[in-house]
ZATORGU-434455 format. One record per residue (C-alpha): residue in three letters; residue number from 1; x, y, z. Coordinates in steps of 0.05 Angstrom, whole numbers. Last residue first. Layout:
REM residues N
SITE   r   k     c1     c2     c3
SITE ALA NUM      X      Y      Z
...
***
This chain:
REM residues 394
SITE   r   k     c1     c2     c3
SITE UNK 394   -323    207    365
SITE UNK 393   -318    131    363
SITE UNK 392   -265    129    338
SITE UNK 391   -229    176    392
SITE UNK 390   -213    246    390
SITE UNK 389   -141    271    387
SITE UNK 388   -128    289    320
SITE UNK 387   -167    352    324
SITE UNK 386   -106    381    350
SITE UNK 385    -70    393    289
SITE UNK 384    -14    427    296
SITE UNK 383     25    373    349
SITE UNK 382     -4    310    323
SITE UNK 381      0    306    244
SITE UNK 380     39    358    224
SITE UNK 379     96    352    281
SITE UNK 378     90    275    284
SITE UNK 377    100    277    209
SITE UNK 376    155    311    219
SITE UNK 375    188    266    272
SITE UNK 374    181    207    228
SITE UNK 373    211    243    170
SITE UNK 372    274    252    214
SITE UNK 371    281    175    233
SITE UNK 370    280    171    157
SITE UNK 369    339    214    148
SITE UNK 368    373    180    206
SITE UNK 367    363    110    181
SITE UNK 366    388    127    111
SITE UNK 365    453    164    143
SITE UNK 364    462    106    187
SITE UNK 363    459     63    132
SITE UNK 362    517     91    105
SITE UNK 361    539    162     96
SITE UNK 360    563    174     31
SITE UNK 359    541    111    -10
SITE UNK 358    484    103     39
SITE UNK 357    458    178     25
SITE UNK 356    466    183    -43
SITE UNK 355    424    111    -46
SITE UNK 354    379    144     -5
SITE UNK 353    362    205    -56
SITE UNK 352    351    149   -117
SITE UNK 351    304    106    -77
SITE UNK 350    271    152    -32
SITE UNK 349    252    200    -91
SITE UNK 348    216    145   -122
SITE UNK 347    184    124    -59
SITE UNK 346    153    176    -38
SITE UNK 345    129    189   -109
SITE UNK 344     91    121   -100
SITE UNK 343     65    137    -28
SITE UNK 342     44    198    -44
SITE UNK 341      3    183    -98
SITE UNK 340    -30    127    -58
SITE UNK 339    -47    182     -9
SITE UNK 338    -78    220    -75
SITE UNK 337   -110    164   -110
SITE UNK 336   -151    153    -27
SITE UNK 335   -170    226    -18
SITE UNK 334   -200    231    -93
SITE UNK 333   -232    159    -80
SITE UNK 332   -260    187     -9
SITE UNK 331   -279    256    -45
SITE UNK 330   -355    264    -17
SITE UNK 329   -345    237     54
SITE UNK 328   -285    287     64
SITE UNK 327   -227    302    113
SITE UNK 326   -242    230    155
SITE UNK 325   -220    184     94
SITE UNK 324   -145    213    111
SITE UNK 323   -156    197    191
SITE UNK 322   -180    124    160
SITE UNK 321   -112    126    124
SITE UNK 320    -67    152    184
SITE UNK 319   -102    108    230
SITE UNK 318    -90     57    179
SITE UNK 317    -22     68    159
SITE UNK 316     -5     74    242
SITE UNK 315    -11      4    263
SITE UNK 314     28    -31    215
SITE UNK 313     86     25    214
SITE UNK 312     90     10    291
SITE UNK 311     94    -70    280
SITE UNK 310    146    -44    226
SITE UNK 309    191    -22    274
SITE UNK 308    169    -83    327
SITE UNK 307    195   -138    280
SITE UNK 306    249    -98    262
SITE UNK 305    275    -98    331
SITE UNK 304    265   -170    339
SITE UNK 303    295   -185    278
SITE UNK 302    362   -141    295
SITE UNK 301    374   -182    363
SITE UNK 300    379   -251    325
SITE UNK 299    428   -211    270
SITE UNK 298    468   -185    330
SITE UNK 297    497   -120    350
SITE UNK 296    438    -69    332
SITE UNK 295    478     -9    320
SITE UNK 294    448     14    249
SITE UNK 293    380      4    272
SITE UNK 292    391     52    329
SITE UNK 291    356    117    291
SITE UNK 290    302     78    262
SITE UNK 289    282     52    331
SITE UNK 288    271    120    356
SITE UNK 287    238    146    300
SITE UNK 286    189     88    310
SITE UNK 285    179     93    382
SITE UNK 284    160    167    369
SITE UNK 283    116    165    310
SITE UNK 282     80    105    336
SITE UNK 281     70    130    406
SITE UNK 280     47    193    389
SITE UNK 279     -1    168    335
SITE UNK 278    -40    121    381
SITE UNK 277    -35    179    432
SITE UNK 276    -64    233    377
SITE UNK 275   -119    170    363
SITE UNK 274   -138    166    430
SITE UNK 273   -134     99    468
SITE UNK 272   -183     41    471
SITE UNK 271   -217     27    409
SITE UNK 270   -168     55    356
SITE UNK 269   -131     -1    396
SITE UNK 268   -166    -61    371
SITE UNK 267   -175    -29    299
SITE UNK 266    -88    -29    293
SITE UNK 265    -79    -88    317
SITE UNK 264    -97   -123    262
SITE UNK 263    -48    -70    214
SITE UNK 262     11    -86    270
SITE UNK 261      1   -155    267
SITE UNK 260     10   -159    192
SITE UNK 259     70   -100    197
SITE UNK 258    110   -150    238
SITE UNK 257     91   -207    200
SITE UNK 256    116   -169    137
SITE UNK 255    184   -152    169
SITE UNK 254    195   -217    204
SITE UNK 253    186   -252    123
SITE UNK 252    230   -189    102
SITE UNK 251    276   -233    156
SITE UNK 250    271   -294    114
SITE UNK 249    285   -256     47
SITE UNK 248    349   -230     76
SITE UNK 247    371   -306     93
SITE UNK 246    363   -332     22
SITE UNK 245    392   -273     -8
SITE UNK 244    448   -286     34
SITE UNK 243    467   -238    100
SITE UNK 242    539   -215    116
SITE UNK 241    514   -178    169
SITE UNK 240    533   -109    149
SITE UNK 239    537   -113     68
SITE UNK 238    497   -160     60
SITE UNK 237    443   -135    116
SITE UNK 236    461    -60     87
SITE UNK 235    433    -83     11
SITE UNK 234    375   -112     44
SITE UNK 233    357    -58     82
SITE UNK 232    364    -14     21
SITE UNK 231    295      8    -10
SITE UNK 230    260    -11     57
SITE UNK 229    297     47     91
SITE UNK 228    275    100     42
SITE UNK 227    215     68     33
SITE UNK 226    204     96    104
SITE UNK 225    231    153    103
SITE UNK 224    192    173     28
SITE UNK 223    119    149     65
SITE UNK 222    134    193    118
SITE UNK 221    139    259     86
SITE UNK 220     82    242     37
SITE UNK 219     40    225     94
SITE UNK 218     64    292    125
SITE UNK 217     50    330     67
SITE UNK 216    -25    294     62
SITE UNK 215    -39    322    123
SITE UNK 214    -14    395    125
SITE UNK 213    -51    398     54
SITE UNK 212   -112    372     80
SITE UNK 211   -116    406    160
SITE UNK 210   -179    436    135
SITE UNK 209   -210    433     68
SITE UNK 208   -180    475     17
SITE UNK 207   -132    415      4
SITE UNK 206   -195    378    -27
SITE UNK 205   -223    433    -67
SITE UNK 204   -164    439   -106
SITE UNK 203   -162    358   -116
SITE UNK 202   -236    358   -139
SITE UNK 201   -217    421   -184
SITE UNK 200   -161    386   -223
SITE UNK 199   -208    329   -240
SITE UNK 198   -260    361   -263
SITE UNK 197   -313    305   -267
SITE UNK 196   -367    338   -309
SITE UNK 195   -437    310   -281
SITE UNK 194   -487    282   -340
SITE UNK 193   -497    221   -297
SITE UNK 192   -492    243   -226
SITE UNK 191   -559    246   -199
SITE UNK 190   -594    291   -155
SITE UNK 189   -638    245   -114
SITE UNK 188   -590    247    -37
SITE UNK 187   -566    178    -53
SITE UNK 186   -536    201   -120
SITE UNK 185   -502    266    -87
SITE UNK 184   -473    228    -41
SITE UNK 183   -445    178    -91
SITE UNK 182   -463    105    -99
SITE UNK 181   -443     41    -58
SITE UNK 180   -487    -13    -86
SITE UNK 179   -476    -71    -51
SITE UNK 178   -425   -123    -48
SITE UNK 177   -453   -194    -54
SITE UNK 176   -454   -214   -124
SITE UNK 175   -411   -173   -158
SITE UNK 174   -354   -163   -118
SITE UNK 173   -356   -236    -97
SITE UNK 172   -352   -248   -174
SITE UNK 171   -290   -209   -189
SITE UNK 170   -255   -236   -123
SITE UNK 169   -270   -306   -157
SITE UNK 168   -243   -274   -228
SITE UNK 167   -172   -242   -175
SITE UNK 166   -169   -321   -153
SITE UNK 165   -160   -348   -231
SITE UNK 164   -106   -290   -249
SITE UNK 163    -78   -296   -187
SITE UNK 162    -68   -359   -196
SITE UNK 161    -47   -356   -275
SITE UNK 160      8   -314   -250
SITE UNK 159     39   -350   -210
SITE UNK 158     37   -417   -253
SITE UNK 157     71   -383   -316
SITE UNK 156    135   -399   -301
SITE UNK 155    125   -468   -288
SITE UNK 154    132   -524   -235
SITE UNK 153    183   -483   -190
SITE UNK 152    150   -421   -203
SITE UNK 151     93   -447   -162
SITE UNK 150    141   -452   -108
SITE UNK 149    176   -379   -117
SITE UNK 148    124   -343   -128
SITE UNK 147     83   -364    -64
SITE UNK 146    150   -357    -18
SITE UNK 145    148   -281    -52
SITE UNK 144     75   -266    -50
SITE UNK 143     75   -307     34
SITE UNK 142     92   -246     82
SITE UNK 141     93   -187     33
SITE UNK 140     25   -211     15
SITE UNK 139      8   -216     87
SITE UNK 138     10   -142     97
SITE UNK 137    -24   -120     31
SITE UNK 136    -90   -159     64
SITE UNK 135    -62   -138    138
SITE UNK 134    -83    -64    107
SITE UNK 133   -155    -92    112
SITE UNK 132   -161   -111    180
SITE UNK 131   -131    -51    197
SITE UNK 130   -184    -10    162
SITE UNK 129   -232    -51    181
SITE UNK 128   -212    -45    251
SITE UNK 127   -207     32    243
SITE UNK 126   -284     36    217
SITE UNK 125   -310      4    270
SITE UNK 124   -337     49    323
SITE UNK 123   -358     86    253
SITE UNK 122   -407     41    234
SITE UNK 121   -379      6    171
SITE UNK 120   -407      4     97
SITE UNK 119   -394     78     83
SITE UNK 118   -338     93    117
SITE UNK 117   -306     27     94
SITE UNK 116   -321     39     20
SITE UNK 115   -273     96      1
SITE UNK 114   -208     50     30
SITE UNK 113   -236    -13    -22
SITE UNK 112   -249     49    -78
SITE UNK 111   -178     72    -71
SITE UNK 110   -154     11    -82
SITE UNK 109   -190    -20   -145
SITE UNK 108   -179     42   -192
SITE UNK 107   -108     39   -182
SITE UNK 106   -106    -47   -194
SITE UNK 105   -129    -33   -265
SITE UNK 104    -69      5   -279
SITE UNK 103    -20    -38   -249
SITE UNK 102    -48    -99   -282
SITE UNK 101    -44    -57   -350
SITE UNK 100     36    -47   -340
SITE UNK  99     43   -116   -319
SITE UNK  98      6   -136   -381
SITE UNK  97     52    -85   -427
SITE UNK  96    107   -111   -392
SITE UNK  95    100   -174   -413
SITE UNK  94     85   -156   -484
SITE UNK  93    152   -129   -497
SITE UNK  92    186   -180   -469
SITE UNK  91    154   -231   -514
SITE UNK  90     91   -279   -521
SITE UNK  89     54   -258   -463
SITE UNK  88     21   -324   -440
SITE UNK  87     30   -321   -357
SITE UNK  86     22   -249   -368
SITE UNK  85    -47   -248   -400
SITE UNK  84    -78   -279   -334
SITE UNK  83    -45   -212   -302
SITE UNK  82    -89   -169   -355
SITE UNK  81   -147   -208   -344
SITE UNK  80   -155   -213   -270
SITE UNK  79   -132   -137   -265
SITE UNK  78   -193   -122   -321
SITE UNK  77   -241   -160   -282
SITE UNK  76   -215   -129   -221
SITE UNK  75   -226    -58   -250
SITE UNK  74   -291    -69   -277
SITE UNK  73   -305    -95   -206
SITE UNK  72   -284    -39   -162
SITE UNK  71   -319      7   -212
SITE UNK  70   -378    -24   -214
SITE UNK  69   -378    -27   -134
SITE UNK  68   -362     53   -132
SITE UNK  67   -415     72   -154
SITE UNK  66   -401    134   -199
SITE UNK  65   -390    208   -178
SITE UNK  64   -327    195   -145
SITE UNK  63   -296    143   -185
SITE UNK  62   -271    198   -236
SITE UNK  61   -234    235   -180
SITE UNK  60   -207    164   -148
SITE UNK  59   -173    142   -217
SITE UNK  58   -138    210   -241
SITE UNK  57    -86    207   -185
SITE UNK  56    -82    143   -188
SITE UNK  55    -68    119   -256
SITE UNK  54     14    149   -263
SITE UNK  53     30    112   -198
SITE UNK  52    -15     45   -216
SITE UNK  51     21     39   -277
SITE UNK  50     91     53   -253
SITE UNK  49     86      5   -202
SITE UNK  48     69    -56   -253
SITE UNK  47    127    -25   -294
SITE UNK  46    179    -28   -235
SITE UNK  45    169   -103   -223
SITE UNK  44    181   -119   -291
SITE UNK  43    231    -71   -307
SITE UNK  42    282   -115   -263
SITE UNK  41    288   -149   -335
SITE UNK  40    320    -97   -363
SITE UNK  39    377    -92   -310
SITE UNK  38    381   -170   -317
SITE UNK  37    400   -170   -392
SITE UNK  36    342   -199   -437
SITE UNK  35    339   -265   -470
SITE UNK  34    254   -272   -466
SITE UNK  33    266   -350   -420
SITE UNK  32    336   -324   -393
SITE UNK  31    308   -261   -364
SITE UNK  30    239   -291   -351
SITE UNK  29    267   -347   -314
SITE UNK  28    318   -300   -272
SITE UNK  27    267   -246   -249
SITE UNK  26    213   -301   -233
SITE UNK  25    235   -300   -157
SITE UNK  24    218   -225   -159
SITE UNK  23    150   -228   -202
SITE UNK  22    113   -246   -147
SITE UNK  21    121   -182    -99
SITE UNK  20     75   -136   -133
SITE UNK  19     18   -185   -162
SITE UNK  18      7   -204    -80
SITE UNK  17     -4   -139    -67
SITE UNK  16    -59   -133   -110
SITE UNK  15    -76   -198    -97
SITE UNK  14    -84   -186    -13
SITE UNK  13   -127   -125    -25
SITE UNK  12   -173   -153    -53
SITE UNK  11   -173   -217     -6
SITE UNK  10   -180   -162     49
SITE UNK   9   -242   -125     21
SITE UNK   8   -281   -188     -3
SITE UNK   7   -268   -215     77
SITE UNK   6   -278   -145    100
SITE UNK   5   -344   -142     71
SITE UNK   4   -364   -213     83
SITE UNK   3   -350   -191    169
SITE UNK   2   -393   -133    159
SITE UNK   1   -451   -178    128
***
């Protein structure tokens, strides 16, 4: 049954991330198809962000005290729906008001997908699910885009009526053959129906708990360096390489295979080695690598050190994440809305303070600043915090 789990878990995981990256090749067909300029248009991608952002941080405290599998699947039956509704959204307006739902309903299916692992896996294999299941957003980034673009090539509406059609299979695998994954408190005979989610206090409580706040800072830290970097890699391979789009989307295709073996990876060496020493590693060799980027001579050369940079993100977003799930076995949706918080204020402030940064500074100055965050997070998550360095099977 473990190995259905992270099948349902991973092909969740692979359409949400999947509904991010498909609109891009769409971008010019919608423009031209709802006449709209192309800055307004680019608020398609950003809306479907926006509404999972501005949902998460509520979504994993009222998930809680519930079971989590009704949860899951309300909220793919209402992402199935929603993103079905964008392939016959009659205007602009209403388009975004889809993507904006499908972002919505996608909060409330994530952090319940990272809250279920420690409950449906023995903990010697809790960090290969985990990494099993972050390659789900990993190969999206691999094959969303090449996936949009083909479909698109018969009709605009093609992507999304396949993920609309595969998120109602994930729907029913959710229903039938997950089981019921209720609260502690549920389990233990006390019941949970007439319990008052304060949402405010569930968070309070949380960064009471030892090593939280540190943590969750240094995820937020590293999350805004990295996005920092992935925000305008593409602009620096033009400008620096002379890439075309054509060529800049085959080396994000590098990127995402990069972070895809990382994530797989990931469980295999949570195995072996120490988490603090998994951690070590990954924050070190990746600052390092962040801070040459810039010098890499050769565009051949340059792959094969981004391959490996984001090879060392893959593997350390799920030790990071199953360390996160580790702090509390009664707030896993609370600890899951909050990491996804992080990552999408990360990257707000990533986007508008990098682009300071590279007009000023260059790419170097990008690169540096997130080679920095890298050795912060090191500092908060390995060198204070000492507990880190048990094994998973500890």
């Amino acid at each position: 049954m473990e190995r259905l789990f992270m099948m349902i878990f991973f092909f969740t995981m692979f359409l949400i991330g999947t509904n991010t990256f498909i609109i891009s090749p769409l971008l010019p067909t919608l423009r031209e198809l709802y006449h709209v300029p192309t800055n307004q248009a680019a608020w398609l991608i950003g809306t479907y962000a926006l509404g999972f952002a501005l949902t998460a941080l509520v979504a994993g405290p009222l998930s809680d005290n519930r079971n989590r599998k009704h949860v899951m699947a309300v909220g793919m039956l209402g992402f199935a729906l929603s993103t079905l509704a964008c392939a016959f959204a009659p205007s602009f307006t209403a388009m975004l008001f889809f993507r904006f739902l499908a972002g919505i309903c996608s909060a409330f299916i994530g952090p319940q997908v990272w809250a279920a692992i420690p409950v449906l896996f023995p903990p010697a294999r809790i960090g290969k699910a985990m990494g099993i299941v972050m390659a789900g957003l990993s190969v999206s980034q691999v094959i969303g885009v090449p996936i949009g673009s083909f479909l698109s090539a018969y009709h605009w509406s093609f992507p999304f009526l396949a993920v609309g059609i595969a998120s109602l299979g994930a729907f029913v695998l959710i229903i039938r053959k997950l089981p019921d994954l209720l609260p502690p408190t549920s389990i233990a005979g006390h019941g949970t129906n007439n319990a008052r989610v304060d949402i405010f206090a569930r968070y309070k409580d949380l960064l009471r708990l030892p090593q939280a706040s540190r943590s969750f800072i240094g995820y937020f830290v590293l999350m805004t360096g990295v996005y920092a970097v992935f925000s305008f890699y593409g602009v620096w391979l033009s400008d620096q390489y002379q890439q075309s789009v054509t060529e800049i989307g085959l080396i994000t295709l590098v990127i995402g295979l990069g972070n895809t073996v990382g994530s797989l990876l990931s469980g295999w060496l949570l195995e072996r080695w120490k988490r603090n020493t998994i951690l070590t590693v990954g924050f070190l060799g990746s600052a390092l690598l962040y801070l040459v980027l810039p010098y890499i001579p050769g565009v051949g050369f340059l792959q094969v050190v981004l391959f490996f940079m984001y090879c060392f993100g893959g593997v350390l977003v799920p030790v990071l994440m199953g360390f996160l799930q580790s702090l509390s076995d009664t707030s896993r949706g609370t600890i899951s809305s909050l990491a996804n918080a992080c990552m999408y204020i990360g990257t707000f402030i990533a986007s508008s303070f990098a682009g300071n940064l590279y007009s000023v500074f260059g790419f170097a100055g990008v690169s540096t600043f997130a080679s920095f965050t890298f050795l912060i997070a090191y500092f908060l998550f390995v060198l204070r915090t000492g507990k880190l360095n048990v094994t998973a099977q500890a």
